[in-house]
C-alpha positions as CSV (number, residue, x, y, z in Angstrom):
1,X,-2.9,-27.7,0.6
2,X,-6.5,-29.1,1.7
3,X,-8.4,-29.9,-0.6
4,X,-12.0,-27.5,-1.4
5,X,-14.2,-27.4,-3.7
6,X,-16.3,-24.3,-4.6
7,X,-19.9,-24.7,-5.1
8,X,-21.5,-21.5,-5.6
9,X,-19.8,-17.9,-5.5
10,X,-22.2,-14.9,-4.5
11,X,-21.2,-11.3,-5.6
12,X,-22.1,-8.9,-2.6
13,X,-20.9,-5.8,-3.7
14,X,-19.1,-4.2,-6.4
15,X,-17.2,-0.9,-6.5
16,X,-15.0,1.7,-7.8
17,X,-11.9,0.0,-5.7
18,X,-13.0,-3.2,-4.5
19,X,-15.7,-6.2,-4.8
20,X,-16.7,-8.7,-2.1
21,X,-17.6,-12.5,-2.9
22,X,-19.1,-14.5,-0.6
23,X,-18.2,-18.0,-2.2
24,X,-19.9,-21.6,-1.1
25,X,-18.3,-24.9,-1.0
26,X,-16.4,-28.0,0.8
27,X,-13.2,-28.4,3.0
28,X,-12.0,-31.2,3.8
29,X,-15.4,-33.1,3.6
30,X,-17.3,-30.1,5.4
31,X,-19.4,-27.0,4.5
32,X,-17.2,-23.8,4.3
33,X,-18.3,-20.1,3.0
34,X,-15.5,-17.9,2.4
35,X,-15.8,-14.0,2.2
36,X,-13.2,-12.6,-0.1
37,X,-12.4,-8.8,-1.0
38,X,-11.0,-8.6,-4.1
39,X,-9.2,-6.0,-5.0
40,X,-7.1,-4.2,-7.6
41,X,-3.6,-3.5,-5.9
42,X,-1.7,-1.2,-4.7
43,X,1.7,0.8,-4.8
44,X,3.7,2.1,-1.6
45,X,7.2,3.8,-2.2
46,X,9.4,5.0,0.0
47,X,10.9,8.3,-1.6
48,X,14.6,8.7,-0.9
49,X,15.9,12.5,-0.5
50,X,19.3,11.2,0.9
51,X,20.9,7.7,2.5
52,X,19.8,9.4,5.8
53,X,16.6,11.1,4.7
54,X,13.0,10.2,3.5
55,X,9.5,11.7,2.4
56,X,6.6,10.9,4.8
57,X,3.1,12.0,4.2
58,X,0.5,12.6,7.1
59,X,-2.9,11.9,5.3
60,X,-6.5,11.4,7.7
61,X,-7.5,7.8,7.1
62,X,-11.5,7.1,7.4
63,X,-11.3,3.6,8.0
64,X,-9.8,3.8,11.2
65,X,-10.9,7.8,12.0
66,X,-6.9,8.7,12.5
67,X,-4.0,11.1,10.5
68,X,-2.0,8.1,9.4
69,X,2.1,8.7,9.1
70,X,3.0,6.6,6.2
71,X,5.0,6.3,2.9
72,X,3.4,7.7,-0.2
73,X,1.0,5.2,-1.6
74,X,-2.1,4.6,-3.8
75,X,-4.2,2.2,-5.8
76,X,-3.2,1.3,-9.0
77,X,-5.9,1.9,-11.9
78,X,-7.4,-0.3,-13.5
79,X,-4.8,-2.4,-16.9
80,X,-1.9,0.1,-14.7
81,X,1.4,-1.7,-14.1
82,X,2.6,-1.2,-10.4
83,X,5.6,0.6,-11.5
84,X,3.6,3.2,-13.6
85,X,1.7,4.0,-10.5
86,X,4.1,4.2,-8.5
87,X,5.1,7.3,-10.4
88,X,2.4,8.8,-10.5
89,X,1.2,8.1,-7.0
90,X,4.9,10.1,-5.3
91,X,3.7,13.2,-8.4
92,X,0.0,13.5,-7.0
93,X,1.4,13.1,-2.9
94,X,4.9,14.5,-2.4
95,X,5.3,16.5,-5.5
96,X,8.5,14.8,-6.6
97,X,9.5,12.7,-9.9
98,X,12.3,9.8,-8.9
99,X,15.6,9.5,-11.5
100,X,15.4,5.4,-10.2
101,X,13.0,3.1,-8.8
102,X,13.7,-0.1,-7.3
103,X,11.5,-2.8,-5.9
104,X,11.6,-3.8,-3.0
105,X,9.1,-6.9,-2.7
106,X,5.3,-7.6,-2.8
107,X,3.0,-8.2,0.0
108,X,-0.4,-9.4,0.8
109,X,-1.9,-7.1,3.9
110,X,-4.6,-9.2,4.8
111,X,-4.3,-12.0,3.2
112,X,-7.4,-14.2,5.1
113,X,-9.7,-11.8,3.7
114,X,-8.3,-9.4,0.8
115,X,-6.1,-11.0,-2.5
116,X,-5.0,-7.3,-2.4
117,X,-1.3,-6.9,-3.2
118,X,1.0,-4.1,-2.1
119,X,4.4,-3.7,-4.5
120,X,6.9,-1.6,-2.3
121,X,9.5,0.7,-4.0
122,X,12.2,2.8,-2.8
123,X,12.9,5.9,-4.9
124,X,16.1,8.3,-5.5
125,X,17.1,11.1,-7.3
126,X,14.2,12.7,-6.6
127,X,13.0,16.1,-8.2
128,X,10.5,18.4,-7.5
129,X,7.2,17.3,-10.5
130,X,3.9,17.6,-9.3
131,X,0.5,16.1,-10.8
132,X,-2.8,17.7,-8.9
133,X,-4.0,15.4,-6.0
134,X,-6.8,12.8,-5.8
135,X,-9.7,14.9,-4.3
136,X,-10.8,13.4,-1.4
137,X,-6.9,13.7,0.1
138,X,-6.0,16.1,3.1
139,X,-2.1,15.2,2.9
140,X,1.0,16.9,4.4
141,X,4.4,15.5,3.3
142,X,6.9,15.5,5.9
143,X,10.6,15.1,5.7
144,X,11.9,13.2,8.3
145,X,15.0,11.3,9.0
146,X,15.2,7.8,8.6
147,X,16.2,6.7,12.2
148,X,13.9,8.7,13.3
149,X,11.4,6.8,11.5
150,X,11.8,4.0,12.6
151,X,11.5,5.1,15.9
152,X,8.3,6.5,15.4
153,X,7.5,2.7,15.0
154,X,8.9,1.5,18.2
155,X,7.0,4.8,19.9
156,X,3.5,3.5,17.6
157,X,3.6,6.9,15.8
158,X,3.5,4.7,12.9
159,X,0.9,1.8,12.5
160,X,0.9,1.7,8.8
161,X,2.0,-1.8,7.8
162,X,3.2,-1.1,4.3
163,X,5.3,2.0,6.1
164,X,6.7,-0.4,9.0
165,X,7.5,-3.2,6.0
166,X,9.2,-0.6,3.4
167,X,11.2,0.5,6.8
168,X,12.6,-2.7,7.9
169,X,12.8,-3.6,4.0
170,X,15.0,0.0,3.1
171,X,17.3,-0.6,6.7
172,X,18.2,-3.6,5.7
173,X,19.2,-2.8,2.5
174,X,21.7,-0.4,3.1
């Protein structure tokens, strides 16, 4: 690892979900400024109806002004455990409780500029349990078979990174 040193960190902005730090310092000998979001985590699960069959929500995404085909996913709150969120998060989206979960793995997104985390789960022995939706979500769940998902990636129907990861993840886990 090269060696830095951090001279001076500068909060920017902080928010409900996520803060930005500009921070000051040395690299090897020369001036650097790195520009970090940090932010609380996340959850993604992939909901398990059958070996063959999964739940899929289709949710509008601002960021990138598109309806999104992804897993069922969320932020965790804040002092929340991954796993406790990951419950709630496939309640509030698909309307389903899961009888088992099991990770999967953890991932960084973007790791150059975000410490955000995504913990992956795959869940079974699902059964219908609903908790009332964030507000600000316009989703439709989607039942779709698992090959077929994973062509949607090949066919860039799906773009969502922590979908494509929980995909390859769940495929070759069976």
């Amino acid at each position: 690892m090269a060696e830095f040193k951090v001279k001076k960190k500068t909060l920017v902005y902080d928010g409900r979900i996520v803060r930005l730090v500009v921070s000051d310092g040395v690299i090897r000998g020369r001036k650097a400024r790195w520009e970090v979001v940090h932010h609380i985590g996340s959850v993604g699960i992939i909901p398990m109806l059958t070996k063959d069959r999964i739940v899929l929500v289709e949710q509008y995404r601002y960021a990138v002004n598109e309806r999104l085909l992804e897993i069922p996913a969320g932020t965790l709150n804040k002092g929340e455990a991954p796993l406790s969120a990951a419950k709630r998060e496939i309640q509030e989206e698909i309307g389903y409780a899961a009888g088992k979960f099991e990770k999967m793995g953890i991932f960084y997104p973007s790791p150059g500029v975000t410490d955000e985390f995504v913990a992956l789960y795959r869940a079974t022995g699902l059964r219908p349990s609903r908790l009332e939706a964030d507000f600000d979500e316009d989703i439709k769940v989607r039942t779709v078979r698992l090959a077929d998902a994973l062509k949607y990636v090949k066919q860039g129907r799906i773009k969502d990174a922590k979908t494509i990861i929980a995909l390859l993840l769940i495929t070759g886990k069976r």
